[in-house]
C-alpha positions in Angstrom: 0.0 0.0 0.0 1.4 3.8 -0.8 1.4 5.9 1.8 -1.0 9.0 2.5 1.1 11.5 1.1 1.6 9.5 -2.3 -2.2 9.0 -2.1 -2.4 12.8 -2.3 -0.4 13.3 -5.0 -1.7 10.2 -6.8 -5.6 11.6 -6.4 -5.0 15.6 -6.5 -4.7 15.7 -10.8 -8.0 13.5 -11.2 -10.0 15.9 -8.6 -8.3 19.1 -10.1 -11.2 22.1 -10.0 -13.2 19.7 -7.4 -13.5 21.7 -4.3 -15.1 20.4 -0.8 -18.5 22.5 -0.3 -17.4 23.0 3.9 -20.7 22.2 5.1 -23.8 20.1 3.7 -26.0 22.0 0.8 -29.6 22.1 -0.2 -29.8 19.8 -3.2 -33.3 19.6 -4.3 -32.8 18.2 -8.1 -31.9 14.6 -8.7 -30.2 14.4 -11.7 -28.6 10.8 -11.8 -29.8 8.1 -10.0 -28.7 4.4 -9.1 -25.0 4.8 -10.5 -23.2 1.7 -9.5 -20.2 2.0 -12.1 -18.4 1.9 -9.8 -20.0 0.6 -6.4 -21.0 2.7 -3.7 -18.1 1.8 -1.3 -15.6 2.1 -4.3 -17.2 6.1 -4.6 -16.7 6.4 -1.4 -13.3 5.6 -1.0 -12.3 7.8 -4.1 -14.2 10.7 -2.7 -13.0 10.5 1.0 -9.8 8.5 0.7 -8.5 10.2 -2.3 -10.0 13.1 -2.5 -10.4 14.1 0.6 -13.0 15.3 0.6 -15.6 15.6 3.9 -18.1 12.7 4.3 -21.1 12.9 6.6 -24.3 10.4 8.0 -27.2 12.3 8.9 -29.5 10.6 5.9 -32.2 7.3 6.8 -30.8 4.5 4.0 -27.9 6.3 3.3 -24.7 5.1 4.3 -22.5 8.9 3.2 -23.2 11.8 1.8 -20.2 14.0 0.4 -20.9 17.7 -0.6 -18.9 19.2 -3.4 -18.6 22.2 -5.4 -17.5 22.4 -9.2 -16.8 25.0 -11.6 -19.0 27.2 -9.6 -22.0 24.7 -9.0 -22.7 22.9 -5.4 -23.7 19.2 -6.2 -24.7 16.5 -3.9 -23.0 12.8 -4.1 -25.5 10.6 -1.7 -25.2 6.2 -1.1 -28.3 4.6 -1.0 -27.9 1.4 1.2 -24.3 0.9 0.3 -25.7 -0.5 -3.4 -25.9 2.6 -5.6 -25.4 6.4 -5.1 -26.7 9.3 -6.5 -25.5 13.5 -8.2 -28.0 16.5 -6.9 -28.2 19.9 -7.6 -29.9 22.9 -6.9 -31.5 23.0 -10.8 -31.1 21.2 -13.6 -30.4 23.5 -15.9 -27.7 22.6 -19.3 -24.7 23.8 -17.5 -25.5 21.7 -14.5 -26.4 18.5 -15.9 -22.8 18.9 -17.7 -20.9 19.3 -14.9 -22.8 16.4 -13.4 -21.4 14.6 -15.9 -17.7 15.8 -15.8 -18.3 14.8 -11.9 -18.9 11.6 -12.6 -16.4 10.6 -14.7 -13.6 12.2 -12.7 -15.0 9.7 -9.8 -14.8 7.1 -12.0 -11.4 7.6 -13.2 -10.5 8.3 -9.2 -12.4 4.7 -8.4 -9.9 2.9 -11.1 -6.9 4.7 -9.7 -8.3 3.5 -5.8 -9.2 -0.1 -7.5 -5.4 -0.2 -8.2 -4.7 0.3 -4.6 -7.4 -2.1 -3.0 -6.1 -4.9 -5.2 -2.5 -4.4 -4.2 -3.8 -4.7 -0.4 -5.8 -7.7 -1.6 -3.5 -9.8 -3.5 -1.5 -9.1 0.4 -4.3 -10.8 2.1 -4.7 -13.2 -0.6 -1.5 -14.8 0.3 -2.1 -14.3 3.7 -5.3 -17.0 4.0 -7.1 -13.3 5.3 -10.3 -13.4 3.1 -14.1 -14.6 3.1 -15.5 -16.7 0.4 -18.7 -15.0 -1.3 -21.5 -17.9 -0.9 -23.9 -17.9 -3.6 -25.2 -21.0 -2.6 -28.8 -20.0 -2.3 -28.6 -18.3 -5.7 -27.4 -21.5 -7.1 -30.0 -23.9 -5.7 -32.9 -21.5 -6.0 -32.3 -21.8 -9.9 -31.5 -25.6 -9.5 -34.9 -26.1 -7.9 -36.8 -24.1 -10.9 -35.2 -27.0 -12.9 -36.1 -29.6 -10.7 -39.9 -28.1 -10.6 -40.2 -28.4 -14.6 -38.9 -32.2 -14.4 -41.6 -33.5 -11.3 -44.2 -31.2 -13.1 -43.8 -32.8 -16.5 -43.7 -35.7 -14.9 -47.1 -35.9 -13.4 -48.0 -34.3 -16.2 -47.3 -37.5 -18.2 -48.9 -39.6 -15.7 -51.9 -37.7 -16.0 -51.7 -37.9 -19.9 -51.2 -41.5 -20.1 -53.7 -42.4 -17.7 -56.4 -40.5 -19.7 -55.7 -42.1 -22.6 -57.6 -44.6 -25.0 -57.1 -47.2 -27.8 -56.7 -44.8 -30.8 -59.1 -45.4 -33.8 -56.7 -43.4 -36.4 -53.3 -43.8 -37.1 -52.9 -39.9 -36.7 -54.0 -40.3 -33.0 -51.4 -42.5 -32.3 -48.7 -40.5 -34.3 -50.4 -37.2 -32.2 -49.1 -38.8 -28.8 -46.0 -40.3 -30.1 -44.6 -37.0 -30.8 -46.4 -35.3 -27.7 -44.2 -38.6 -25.9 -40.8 -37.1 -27.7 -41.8 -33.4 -26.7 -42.4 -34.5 -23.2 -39.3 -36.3 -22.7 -37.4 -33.9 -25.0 -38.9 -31.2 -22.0 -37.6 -33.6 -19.3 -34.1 -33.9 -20.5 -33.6 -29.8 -20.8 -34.3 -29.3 -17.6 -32.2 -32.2 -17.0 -29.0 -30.6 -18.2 -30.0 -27.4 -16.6 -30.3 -29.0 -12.8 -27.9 -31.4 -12.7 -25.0 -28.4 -14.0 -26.6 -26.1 -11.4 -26.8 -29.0 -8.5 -22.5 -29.5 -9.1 -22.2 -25.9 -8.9 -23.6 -26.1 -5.9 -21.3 -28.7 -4.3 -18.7 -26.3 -5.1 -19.7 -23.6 -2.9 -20.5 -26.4 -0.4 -17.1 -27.8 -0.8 -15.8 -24.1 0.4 -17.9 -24.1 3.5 -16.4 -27.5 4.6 -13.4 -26.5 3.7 -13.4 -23.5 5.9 -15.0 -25.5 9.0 -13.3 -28.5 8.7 -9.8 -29.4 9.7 -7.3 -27.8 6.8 -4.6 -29.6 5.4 -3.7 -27.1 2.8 -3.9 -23.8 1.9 -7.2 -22.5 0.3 -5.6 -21.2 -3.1 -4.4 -25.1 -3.4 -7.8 -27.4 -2.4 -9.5 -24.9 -5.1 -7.4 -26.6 -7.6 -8.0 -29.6 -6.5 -10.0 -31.8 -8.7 -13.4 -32.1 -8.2 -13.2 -35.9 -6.7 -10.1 -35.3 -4.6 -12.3 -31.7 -3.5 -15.0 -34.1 -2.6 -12.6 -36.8 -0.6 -11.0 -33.7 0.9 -13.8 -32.2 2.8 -16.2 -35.6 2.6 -13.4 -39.1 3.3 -15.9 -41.6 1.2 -14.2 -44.1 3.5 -15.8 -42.8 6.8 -19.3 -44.4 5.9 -20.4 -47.5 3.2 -23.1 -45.3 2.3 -21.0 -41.9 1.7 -19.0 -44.4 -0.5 -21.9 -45.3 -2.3 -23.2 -41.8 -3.0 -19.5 -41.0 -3.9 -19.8 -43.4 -6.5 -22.5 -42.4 -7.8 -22.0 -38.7 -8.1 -19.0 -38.6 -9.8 -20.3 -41.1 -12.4 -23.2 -38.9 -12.8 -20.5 -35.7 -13.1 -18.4 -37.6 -15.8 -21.1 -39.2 -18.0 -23.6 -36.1 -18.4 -22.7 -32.9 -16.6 -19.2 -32.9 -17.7 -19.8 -34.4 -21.0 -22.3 -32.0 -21.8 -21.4 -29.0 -20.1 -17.2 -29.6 -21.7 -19.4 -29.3 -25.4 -19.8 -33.3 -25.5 -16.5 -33.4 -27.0 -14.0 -36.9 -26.1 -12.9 -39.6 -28.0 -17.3 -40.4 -28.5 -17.2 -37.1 -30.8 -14.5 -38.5 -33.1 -16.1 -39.7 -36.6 -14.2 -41.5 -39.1 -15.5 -42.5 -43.0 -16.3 -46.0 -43.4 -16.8 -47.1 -46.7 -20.7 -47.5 -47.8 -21.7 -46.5 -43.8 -20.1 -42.6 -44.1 -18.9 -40.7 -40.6 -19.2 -43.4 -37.8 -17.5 -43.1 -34.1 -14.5 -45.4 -33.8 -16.1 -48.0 -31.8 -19.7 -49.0 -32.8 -20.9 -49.6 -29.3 -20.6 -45.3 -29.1 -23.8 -45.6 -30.8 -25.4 -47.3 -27.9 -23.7 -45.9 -24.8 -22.6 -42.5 -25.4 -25.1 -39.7 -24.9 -23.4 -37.6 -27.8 -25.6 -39.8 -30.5 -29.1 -39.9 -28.3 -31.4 -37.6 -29.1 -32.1 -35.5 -26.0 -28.9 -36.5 -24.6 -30.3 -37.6 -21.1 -32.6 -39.9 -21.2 -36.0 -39.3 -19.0 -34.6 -42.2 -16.6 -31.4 -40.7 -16.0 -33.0 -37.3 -15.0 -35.0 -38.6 -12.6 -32.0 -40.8 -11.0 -30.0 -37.6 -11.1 -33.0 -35.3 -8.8 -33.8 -38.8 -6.6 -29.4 -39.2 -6.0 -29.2 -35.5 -5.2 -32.2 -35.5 -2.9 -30.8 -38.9 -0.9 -27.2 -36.7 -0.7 -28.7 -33.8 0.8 -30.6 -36.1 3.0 -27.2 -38.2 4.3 -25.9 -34.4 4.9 -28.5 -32.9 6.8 -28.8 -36.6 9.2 -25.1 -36.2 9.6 -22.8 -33.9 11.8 -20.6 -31.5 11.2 -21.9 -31.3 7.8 -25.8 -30.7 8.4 -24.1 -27.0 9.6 -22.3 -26.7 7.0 -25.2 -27.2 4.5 -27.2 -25.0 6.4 -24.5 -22.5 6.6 -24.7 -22.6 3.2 -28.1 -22.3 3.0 -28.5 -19.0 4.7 -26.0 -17.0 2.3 -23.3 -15.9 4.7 -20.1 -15.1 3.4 -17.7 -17.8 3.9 -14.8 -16.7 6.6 -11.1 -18.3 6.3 -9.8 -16.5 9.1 -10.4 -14.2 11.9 -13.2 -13.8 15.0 -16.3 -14.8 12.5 -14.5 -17.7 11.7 -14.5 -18.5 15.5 -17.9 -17.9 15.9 -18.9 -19.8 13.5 -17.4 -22.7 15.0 -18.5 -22.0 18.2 -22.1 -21.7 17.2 -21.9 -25.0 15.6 -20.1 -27.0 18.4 -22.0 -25.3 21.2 -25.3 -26.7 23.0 -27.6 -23.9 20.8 -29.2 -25.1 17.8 -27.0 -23.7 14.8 -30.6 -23.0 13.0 -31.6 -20.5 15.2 -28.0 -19.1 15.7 -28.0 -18.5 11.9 -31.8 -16.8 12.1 -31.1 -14.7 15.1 -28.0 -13.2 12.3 -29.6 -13.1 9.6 -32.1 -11.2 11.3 -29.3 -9.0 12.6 -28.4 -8.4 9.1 -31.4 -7.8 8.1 -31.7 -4.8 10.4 -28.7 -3.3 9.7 -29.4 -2.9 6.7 -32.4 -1.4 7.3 -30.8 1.2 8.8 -29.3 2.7 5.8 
């Protein structure tokens, strides 16, 4: 990091004509509104930390507010719950709105110079092990379960269909439900691909929160490159249990058949054609044909995308009947940034090895989050 006479001198040419206003202004005229290029806190840091310039908290939902005046005109640079922020005047006349503009940009170019400094200090904390883990989890599994919603409800769908029907009379009835039968399955499969890509992308973020929780062997930067099985046996020993073993098994043959063959662009030695006299581009091996989703038609089959939601339903189920890892999934659950280090990281830990249950610890902070946030 440079020190604060440096960050003077680095900040004072970008800001040049920028004056602080001394005391807060009347600003009555919004004229932009939710700018987040850059963030809030990155605004923030230009404005106060290179700049200079005064900052003050006397607004509900507002985290700062910093009062400036340029070429003549007093503007008004507000947060709005550390998310976006905000340039006021006192009009909005031509000459306003163009030096609104100017404004912005010159925070801008200040919040690239800053971004320079903050990754400096972070590439130090980096190799450190001093860093949290952003936890999309929920995001992840909120859109895996859409998925999963579109293959039960197609699926009693199809029950419902079939049960319904009749002998056919015509040939064109018969056709008529052979190729709603294709469009049904064809509908299963899709949303196939979809949740079983999202449900591994999942296990990585869980992988993270065991990692942090559990008992380390390695630094952070190296289990990430891990592959995925030795990830898996880092955090969850197959060994410990016959029934992890099994589910073990069973994921990673679901990972290397479909979601990595489809989601690596079902490439492999199945994708490799050669010409055979009077049969034209054929795999190598004939029995491709048969076993290798790259020549089936919807690629998953309806049975395999069922097996795929009922195995990751029975391994969320063996997690949640099975300690430490039921906290770490429910960790996981709630969002929380993932901490490598420090006090949370403590008690985190504590929370989940003490006599409390870990669900309500996690509700009493996310509700503690929740009001915090409120207050700004």
């Amino acid at each position: 990091m440079i020190g604060e006479s440096e960050v003077v001198r680095y900040f004072a040419g970008i800001f040049h004509g920028v004056e602080d206003a001394g005391d807060p202004v009347s600003c009555r005229v919004r004229l932009e509104d939710g700018i987040i290029d850059p963030p809030s806190y990155m605004a923030k840091m230009a404005l106060v930390l290179g700049g200079r310039f005064k900052w003050y908290k006397s607004h509900e939902k507002s985290g700062w507010q910093v009062y400036v005046r340029y070429k003549g005109i007093s503007y008004s640079l507000e947060d709005w719950k550390n998310y976006s922020w905000s340039i006021s005047a006192e009009t909005g006349d031509a000459e306003t709105v163009l030096g609104a503009s100017e404004l912005k940009k010159k925070i801008a170019g200040a919040a690239k110079r800053m971004g320079r400094i903050v990754a400096e200090y972070g590439s130090q904390r980096l190799r450190s092990g001093q860093f949290f883990i952003l936890n999309n989890y929920p995001k992840i599994r909120n859109a895996c379960y859409h998925f999963r919603y579109h293959i039960q409800s197609e699926q009693e769908s199809r029950k419902k269909r079939e049960a319904s029907y009749r002998k056919p009379k015509a040939v064109e009835k018969l056709v008529d439900r052979l190729n709603e039968s294709i469009a049904s399955d064809t509908r299963i499969a899709v949303a196939g691909y979809a949740m079983v890509g999202l449900y591994f992308s999942s296990l990585e973020v869980l992988f993270d929160v065991m990692f942090a929780f559990g008992e380390r062997q390695t630094e952070y930067v190296t289990f990430r490159r891990l592959s995925w099985a030795k990830r898996f046996k880092t955090v969850l020993p197959p060994s410990s249990t016959p029934e992890l073993a099994r589910l073990y098994q069973r994921l990673l043959a679901l990972k290397q058949n479909y979601r990595d063959t489809i989601f690596h662009g079902l490439g492999g030695d199945e994708s490799l054609l050669i010409p055979l006299p009077g049969a034209g581009l054929v795999p190598i091996s004939y029995e491709t044909l048969t076993r290798s989703i790259h020549f089936r038609p919807t690629m998953m089959d309806v049975e395999f995308a069922l097996e795929a939601l009922h195995l990751s339903d029975e391994f969320d189920a063996w997690l949640e009947s099975t300690t430490p890892y039921s906290h770490h999934l429910e960790f996981a659950r709630f969002g929380f940034p993932i901490p490598l280090y420090g006090e949370r990281l403590d008690e985190v830990k504590d929370a989940m090895a003490g006599p409390r249950d870990f669900t309500e610890w996690l509700e009493e902070q996310a509700t503690i989050e929740d009001y915090l946030r409120e207050q700004y």
